[in-house]
C-alpha positions in Angstrom: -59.7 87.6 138.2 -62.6 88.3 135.2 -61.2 92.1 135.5 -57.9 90.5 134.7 -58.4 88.3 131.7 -59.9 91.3 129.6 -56.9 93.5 129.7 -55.3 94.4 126.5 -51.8 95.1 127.8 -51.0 91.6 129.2 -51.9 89.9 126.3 -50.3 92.5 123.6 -46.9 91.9 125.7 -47.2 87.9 125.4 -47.9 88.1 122.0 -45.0 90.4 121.5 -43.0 87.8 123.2 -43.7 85.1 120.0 -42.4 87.7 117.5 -39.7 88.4 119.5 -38.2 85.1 120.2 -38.6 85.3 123.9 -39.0 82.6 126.2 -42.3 82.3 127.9 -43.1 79.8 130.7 -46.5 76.8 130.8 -48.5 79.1 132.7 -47.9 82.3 130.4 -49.1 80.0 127.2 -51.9 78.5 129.3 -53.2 82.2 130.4 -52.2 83.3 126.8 -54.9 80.5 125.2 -57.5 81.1 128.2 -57.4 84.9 127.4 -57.6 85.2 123.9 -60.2 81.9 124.3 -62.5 83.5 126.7 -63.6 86.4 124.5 -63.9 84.1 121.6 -66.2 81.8 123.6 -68.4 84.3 125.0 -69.1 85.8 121.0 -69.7 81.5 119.8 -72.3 81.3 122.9 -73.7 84.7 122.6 -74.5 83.8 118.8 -75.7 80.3 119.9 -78.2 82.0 122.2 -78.9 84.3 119.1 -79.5 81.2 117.0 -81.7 79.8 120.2 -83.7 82.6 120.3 -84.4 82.7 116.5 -85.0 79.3 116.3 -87.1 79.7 119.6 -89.0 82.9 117.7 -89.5 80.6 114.6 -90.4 77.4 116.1 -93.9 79.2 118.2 -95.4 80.2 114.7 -95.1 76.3 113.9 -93.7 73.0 113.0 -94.0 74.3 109.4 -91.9 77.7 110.1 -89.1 75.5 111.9 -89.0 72.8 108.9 -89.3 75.6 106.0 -86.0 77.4 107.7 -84.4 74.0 108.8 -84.6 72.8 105.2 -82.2 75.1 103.4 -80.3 76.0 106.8 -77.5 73.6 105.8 -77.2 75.0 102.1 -76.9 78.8 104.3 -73.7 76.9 106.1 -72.3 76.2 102.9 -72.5 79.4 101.1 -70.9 81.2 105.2 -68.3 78.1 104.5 -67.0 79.2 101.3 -66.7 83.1 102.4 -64.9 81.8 105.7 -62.6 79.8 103.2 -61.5 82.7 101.5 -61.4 85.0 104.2 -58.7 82.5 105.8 -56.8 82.5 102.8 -55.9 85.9 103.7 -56.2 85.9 107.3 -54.0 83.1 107.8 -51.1 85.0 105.8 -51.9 88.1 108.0 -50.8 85.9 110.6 -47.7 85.0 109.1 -46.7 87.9 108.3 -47.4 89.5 112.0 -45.4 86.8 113.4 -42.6 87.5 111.1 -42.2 91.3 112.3 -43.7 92.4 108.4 -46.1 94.6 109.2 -46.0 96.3 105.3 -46.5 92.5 104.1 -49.5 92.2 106.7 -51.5 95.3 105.3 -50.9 94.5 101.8 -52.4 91.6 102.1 -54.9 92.6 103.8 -56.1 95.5 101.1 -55.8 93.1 98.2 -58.4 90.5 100.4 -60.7 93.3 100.4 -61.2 92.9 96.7 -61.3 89.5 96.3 -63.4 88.2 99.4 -66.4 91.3 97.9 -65.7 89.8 94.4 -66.2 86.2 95.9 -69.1 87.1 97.8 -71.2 88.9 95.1 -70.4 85.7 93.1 -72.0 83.4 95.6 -75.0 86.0 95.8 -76.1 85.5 92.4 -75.4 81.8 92.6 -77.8 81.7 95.6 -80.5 83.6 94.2 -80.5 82.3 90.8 -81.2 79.0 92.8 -83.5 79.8 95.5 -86.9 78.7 93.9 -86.0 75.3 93.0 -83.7 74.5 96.2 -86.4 73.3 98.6 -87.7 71.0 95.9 -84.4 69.5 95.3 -83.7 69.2 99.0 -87.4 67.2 99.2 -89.5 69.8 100.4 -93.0 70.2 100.0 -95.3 72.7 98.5 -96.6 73.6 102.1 -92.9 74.8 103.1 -91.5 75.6 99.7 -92.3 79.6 100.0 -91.3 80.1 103.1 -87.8 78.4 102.7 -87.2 79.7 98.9 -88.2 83.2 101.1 -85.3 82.6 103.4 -82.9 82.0 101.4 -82.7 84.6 99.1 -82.6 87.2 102.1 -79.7 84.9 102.9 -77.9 85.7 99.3 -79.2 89.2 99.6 -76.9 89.6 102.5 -74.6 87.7 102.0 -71.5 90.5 101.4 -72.2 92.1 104.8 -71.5 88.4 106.0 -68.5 88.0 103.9 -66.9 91.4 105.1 -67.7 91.2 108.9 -66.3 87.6 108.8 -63.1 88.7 106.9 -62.9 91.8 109.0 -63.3 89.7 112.4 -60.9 87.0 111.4 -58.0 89.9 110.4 -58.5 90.8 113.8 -58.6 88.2 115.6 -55.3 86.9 113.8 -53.6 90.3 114.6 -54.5 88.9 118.1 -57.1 91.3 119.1 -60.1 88.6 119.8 -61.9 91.4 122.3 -63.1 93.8 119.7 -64.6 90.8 117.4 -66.2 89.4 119.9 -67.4 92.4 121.9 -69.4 93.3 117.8 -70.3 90.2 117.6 -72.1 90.0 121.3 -73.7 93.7 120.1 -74.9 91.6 116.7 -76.6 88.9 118.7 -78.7 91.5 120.4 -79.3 93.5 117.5 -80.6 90.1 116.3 -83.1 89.4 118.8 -84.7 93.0 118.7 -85.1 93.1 114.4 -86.3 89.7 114.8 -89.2 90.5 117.1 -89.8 93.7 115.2 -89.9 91.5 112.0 -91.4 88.5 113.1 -94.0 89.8 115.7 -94.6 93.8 114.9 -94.5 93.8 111.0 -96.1 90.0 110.9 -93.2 88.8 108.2 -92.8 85.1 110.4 -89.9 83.6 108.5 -88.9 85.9 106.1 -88.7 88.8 108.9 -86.4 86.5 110.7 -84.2 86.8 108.0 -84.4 89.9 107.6 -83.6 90.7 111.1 -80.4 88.9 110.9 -79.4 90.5 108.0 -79.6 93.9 109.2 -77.7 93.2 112.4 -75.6 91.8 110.5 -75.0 94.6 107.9 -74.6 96.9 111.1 -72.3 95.1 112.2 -69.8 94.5 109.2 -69.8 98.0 109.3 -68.3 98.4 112.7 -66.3 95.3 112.4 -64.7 97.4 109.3 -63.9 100.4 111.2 -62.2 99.0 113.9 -60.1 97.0 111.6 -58.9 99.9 109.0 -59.9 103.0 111.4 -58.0 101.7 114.6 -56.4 98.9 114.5 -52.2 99.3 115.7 -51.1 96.9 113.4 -53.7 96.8 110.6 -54.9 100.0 110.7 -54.4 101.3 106.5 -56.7 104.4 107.4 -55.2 105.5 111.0 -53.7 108.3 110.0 -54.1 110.6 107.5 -50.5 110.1 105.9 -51.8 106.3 105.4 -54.7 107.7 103.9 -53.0 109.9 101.9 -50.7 107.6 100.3 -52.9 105.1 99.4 -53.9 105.0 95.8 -56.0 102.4 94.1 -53.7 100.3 92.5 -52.2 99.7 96.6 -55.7 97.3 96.5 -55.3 95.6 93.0 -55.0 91.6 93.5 -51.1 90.5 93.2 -50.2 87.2 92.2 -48.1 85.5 95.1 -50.8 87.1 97.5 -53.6 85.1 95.4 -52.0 82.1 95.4 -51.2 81.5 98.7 -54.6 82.7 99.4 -55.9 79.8 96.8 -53.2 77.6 98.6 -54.7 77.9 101.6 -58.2 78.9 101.3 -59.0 76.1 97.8 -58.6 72.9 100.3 -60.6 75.5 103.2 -63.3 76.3 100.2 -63.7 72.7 99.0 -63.7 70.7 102.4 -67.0 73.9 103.0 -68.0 72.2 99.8 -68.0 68.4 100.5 -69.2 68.9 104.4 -71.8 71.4 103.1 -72.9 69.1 100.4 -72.9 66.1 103.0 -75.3 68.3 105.4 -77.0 68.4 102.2 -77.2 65.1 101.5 -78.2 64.5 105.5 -81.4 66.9 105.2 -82.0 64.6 101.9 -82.0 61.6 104.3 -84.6 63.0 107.0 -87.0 65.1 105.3 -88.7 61.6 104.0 -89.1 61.1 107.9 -91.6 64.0 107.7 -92.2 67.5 109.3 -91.9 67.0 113.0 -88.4 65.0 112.2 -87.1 68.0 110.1 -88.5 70.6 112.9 -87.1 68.3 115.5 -83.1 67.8 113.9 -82.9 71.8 112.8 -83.8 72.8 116.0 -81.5 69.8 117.9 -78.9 71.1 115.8 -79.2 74.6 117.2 -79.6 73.3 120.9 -76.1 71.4 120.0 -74.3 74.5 118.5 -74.4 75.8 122.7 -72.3 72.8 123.2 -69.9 73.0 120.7 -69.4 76.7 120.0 -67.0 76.6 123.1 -64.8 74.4 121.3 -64.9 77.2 118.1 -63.8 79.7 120.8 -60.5 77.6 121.6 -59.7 77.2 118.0 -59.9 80.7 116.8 -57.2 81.7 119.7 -55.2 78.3 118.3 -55.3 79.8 115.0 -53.9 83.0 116.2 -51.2 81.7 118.6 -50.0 78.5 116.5 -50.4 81.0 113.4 -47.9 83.9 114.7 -45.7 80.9 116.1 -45.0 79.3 112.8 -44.6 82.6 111.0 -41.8 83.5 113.6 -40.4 79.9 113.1 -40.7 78.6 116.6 -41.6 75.2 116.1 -41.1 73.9 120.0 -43.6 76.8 120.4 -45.8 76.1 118.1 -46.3 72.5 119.2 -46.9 73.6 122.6 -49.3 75.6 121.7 -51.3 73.4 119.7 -51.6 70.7 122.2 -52.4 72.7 125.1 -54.9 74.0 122.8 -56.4 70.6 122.3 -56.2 69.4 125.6 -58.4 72.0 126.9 -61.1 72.2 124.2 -61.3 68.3 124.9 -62.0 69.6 128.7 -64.2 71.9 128.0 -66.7 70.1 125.7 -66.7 67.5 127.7 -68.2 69.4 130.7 -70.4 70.4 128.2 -71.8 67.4 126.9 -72.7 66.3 130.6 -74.8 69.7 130.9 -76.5 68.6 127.4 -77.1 65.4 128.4 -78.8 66.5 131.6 -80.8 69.5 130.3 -81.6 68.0 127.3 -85.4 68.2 127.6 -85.6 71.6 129.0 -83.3 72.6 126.0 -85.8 71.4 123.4 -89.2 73.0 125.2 -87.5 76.5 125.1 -87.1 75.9 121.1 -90.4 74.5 120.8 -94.2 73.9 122.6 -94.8 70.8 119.6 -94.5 67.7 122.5 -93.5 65.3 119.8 -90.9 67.2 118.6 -89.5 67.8 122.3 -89.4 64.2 122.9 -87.2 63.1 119.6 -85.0 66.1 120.1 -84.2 64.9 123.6 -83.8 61.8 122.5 -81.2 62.9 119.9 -79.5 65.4 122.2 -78.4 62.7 124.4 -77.1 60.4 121.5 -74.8 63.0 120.5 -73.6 64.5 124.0 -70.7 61.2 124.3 -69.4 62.5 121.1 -68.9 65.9 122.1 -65.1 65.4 124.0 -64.0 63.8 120.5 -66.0 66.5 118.5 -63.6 69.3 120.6 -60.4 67.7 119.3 -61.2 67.8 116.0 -62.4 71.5 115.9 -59.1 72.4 118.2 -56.9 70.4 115.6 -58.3 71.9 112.6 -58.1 75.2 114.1 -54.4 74.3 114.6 -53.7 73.2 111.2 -55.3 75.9 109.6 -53.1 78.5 111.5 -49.9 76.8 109.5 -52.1 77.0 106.3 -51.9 73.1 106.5 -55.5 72.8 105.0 -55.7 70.2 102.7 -54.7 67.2 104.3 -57.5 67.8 106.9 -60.3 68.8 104.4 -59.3 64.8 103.1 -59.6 64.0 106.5 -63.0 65.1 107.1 -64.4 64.4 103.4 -63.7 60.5 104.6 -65.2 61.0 107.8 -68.1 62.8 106.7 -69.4 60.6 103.4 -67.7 57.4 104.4 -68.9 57.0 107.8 -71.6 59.6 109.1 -74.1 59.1 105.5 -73.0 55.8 105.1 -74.6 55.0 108.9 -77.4 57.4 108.4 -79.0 55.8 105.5 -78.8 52.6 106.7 -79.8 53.7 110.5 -82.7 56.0 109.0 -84.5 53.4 107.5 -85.1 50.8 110.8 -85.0 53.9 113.9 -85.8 57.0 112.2 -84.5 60.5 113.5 -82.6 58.4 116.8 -80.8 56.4 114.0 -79.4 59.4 112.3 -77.9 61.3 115.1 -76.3 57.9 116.5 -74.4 58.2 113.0 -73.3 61.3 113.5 -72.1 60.4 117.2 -69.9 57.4 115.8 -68.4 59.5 113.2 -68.0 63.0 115.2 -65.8 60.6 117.7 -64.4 58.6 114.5 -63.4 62.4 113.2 -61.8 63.6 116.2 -59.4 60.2 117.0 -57.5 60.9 113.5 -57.6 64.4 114.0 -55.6 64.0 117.2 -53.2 61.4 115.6 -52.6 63.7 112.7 -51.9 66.4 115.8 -49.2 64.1 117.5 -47.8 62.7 114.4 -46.2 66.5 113.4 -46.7 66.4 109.7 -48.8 69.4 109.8 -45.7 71.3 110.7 -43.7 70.3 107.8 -45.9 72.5 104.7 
């Protein structure tokens, strides 16, 4: 059956079958989600277990290495949210475009979003770096953990292109419907990870900057790869395949257009600013525990990263929702479309929820991989199992924004989440901080990860996202 699910020509055909108008039964769209889902999944985990193992790597050389990484961690996520916004803006119209039979409009768009997403990204380099010395201060950090995190995040920034391409690269992919080759890189990565961290960490002594460093590289390897199989080979996107494609190109084929850039803007802006206000409210959220001190920072970076193997599944089943509601609503099948989307939903919902038991349950054993601190262990755990009744809800809203954003229906839900986020996580937070401490701030971030998902999954039945 596994031999099954990883063959090309099934899925190529059923994907063919959305362009082409023809009819396809439940269990073809079912196998369609599961099969462009599965390798999807396997690259989220296989980057969660990355993110375990760095953390894991981090966390033996002390409380203070976990707290200096955990305390800009969240400003990292914004500066990856605002490249993934703009790399959708483009992605998202590959999509379209695929699904519409225009292959010529596909690759156009996709040489003029080589441009702008290196142009954005060398723009939110220098932001990062001209920042990086003050940031742990303004975050509440102290001297002790300063150098270290200030450290981190300009390797962060200093990478941060090789991000930018190998996320736009992977995402034109995965919205031409290839999800295998992505994922298979990004599986490579996470090892290439593991093996520059130990040689950066343990063999050339750097502790937390050589954890960063080891990420990077991997990471710049990879972009690499993730660019020649996306120009070099790709079927449908493929502008250097041939040597006639190579031959006709001329520079001006890559110069910006206007209706590209603004429905890149269209679609990417609300992407780019919801990155913004969620990144700001993490933010705001490492603001509201660093007062609780060293083990609670140590203890909620390194309970986030033990969550992220809980919810990364749920990332899996959107990306494929992206792609299949995406190519849907660019060929104007709306029944289609629908179908889609709330198959889609239905079984991220199932899958995080057998997740959340398996949290729940190994919730202690997750923390004392990440960490040998016995304190730290015992408030992670504690978290953990706060959060694990939230996770069913937490899958239908990553499903339903996956869905949205595959119709390039982006600013109603970045609203969505802006009132979810600052009127109800931070709002609980501060007031739960202050009276149970660490515990308090991850039950508000259970009530509002389930408060986020319930109008996520009205907005899906309601229809309106169809209608941009």
């Amino acid at each position: 059956m596994m031999k099954n699910l990883f063959r090309n020509k099934g899925d190529r055909n059923l994907l063919a079958a959305i362009r082409e108008g023809r009819q396809m039964t439940q269990r073809e769209k079912l196998w369609l989600i599961v099969s462009l889902s599965i390798p999807s999944i396997l690259a989220q985990i296989s980057a969660t277990v990355m993110f375990f193992i760095d953390a894991s790597m981090v966390g033996h050389l002390g409380a203070q290495a976990s707290a200096a990484i955990g305390l800009v961690e969240t400003t990292g996520w914004l500066m990856g949210g605002l490249g993934s916004a703009a790399s959708m803006g483009f992605s998202v119209q590959v999509a379209h475009a695929i699904g519409a039979n225009d292959m010529k409009r596909a690759r156009r768009v996709l040489r003029q979003s080589l441009v702008c997403c290196v142009l954005w990204s060398l723009t939110i380099t220098a932001a990062a770096i001209s920042v990086s010395g003050r940031l742990p201060y303004w975050l509440g950090g102290t001297d002790e953990i300063a150098h270290d995190a200030t450290l981190y995040f300009i390797m962060i920034g200093v990478f941060g292109v090789c991000f930018q391409l190998s996320g736009l690269a992977a995402s034109m992919l995965k919205c031409s419907g290839n999800m295998k080759i992505p994922s298979a890189l990004n599986i490579s990565m996470c090892v290439m990870d593991v093996v520059f961290n130990y040689i950066f960490i343990y063999i050339c002594n750097l502790g937390v900057l050589g954890a960063a460093l080891g990420t990077g590289v991997a990471e710049m390897i990879t972009a690499g790869l993730m660019l020649y199989f996306l120009l070099w080979r790709s079927d449908i996107l493929g502008i250097f395949k041939s040597s006639s494609n190579r031959q006709s190109l001329r520079w001006f084929d890559f110069k910006p257009e206007a209706d590209v850039v603004r429905n890149a803007f269209s679609i990417g802006g609300p992407m780019g600013l919801n990155h913004v206000l969620m990144g700001s409210a993490q933010i705001v959220s490492t603001l509201i525990v660093a007062p609780l001190g060293t083990v609670a920072i140590a203890a909620h970076s390194l309970g986030i990263t033990v969550e992220s193997l809980c919810y990364m599944p749920g990332y899996g089943i959107a990306e494929a929702a992206t792609t299949l509601v995406g190519q849907s609503y660019g060929s104007a099948k709306r029944s289609l479309c629908q179908s889609f989307a709330r198959m889609s939903a239905g079984l991220g919902i199932a899958v995080m929820t057998v997740m959340g038991v398996l949290m729940w349950l190994f919730a202690p054993e997750l923390m004392s991989i990440m960490t040998p601190v016995d304190e730290i262990i015992s408030i992670g755990t504690e978290c953990l199992r706060i959060e694990a009744f939230a996770e069913p809800m937490f899958a239908a809203a990553i499903v339903c924004n996956g869905i949205f954003v595959g119709t390039g229906d982006t600013l109603r839900p970045a609203l969505m989440n802006l009132l979810s986020m600052w009127g109800v996580r931070l709002t609980l937070a501060a007031l739960l901080a202050v009276s149970y401490g660490l515990p308090g701030v991850w039950t508000a971030m259970a009530i509002e990860l389930t408060f986020r998902g319930l109008i996520f999954l009205a907005r899906l039945f309601h229809g309106g996202w169809m209608k941009r």
